[in-house]
N, C-alpha and C positions, 0 to 999 in steps of 0.2 A: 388903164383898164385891162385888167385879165382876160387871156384870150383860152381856148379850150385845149390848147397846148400849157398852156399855164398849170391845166386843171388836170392834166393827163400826169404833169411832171408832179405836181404836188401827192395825188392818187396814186402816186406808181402805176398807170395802168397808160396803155397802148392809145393814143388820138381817137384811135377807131372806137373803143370799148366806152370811149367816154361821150361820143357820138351816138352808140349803142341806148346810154342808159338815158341822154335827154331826151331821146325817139321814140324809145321802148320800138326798136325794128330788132333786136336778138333777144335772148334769156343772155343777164347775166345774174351770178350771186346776189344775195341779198348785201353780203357783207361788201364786195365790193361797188354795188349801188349807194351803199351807205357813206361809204368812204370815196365816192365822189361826191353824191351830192352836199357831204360834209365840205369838203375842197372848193367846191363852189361857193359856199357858204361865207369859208376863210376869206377866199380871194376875192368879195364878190362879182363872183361870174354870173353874168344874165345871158343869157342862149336871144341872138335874135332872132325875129321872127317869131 
């Protein structure tokens, strides 16, 4: 099971930013929202809760 550190390493981006975009709690890029929730896609990641 993929975890959000999975999702961070696949994304190249920071645990936090990948936190960020299943929250929507900051702005980030569109392009890098994409290419998480692409990476989640891949790997699939289900956020729980």
């Amino acid at each position: 099971m993929a975890t959000m550190q999975d999702v961070a390493r696949r994304a190249n981006v920071a645990l936090s930013t990948v936190s960020y975009a299943i929250n929507g709690t900051r702005p980030i890029s569109e392009a890098t929202r994409r290419r998480i929730f692409a990476a989640m896609d891949e790997l699939g990641y289900r956020p729980h809760a």
